[in-house]
C-alpha positions in Angstrom: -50.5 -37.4 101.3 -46.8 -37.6 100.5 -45.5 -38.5 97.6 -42.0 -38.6 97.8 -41.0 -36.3 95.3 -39.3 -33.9 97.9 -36.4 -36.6 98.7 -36.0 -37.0 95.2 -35.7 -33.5 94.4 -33.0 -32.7 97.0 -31.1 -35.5 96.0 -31.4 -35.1 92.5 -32.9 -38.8 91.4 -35.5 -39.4 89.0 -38.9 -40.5 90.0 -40.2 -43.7 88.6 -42.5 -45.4 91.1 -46.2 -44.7 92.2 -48.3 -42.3 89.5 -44.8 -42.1 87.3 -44.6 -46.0 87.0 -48.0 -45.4 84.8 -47.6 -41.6 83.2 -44.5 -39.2 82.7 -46.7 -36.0 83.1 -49.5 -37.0 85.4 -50.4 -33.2 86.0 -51.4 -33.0 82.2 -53.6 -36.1 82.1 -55.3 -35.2 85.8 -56.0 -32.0 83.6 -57.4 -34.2 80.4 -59.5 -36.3 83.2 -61.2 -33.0 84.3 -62.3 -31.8 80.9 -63.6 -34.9 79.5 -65.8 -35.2 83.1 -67.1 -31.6 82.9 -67.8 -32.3 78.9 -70.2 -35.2 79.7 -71.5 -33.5 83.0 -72.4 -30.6 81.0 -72.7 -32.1 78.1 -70.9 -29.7 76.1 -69.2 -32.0 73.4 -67.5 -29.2 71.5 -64.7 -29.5 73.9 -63.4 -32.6 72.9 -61.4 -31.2 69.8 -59.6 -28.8 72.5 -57.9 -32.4 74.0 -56.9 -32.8 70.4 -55.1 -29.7 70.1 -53.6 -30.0 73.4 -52.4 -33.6 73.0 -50.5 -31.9 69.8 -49.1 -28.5 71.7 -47.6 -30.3 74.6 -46.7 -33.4 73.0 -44.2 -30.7 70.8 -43.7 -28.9 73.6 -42.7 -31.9 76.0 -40.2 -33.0 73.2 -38.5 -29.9 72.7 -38.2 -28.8 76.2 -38.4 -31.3 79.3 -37.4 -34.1 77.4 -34.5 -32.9 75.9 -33.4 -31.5 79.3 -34.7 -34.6 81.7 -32.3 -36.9 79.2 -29.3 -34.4 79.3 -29.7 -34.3 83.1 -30.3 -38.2 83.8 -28.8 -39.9 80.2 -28.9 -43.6 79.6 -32.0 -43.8 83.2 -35.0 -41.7 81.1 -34.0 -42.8 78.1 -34.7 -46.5 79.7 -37.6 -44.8 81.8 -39.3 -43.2 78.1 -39.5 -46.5 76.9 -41.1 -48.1 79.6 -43.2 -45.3 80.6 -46.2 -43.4 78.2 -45.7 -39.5 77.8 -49.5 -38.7 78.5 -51.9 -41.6 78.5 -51.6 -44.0 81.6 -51.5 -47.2 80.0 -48.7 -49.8 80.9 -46.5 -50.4 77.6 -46.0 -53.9 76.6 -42.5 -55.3 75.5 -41.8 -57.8 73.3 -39.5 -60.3 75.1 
């Protein structure tokens, strides 16, 4: 499965479509998905607080670092992109028009 993201590295342009049309860090909520699945399958419900305190470490962490460096590489387009586009949680954001 391809997903593109090679042509866009090589030339530089940032990747809105497919999985980043619905999340900005896809990686980190596959990783949320697969802790919340093996919490119910093993039923081990003290992890739940760990999604907590990783929601708050990356959420700082995302701010200060690939944020800040994604808008000084691609300005006025991620700004744009941010607003349309959730940080973590895969839910389309609704504009008021």
């Amino acid at each position: 499965m391809r997903s593109g993201m090679d042509e866009n590295i090589t030339e530089n342009k940032l990747k809105t479509d497919g999985i980043y049309a619905w999340v900005r860090n896809p990686m980190y909520t596959g990783c949320w998905f697969m802790i919340i699945g093996t919490t119910f399958m093993w039923h081990n419900y003290f992890v739940f607080p760990m999604i907590l305190i990783d929601w708050i470490i990356l959420t700082v962490v995302l701010i200060k670092t690939e944020e800040k460096w994604l808008s000084d590489v691609y300005g006025a387009e991620y700004e744009a992109y941010k607003k349309r586009v959730n940080r973590l949680i895969p839910i389309k954001k609704f504009r008021n028009s």
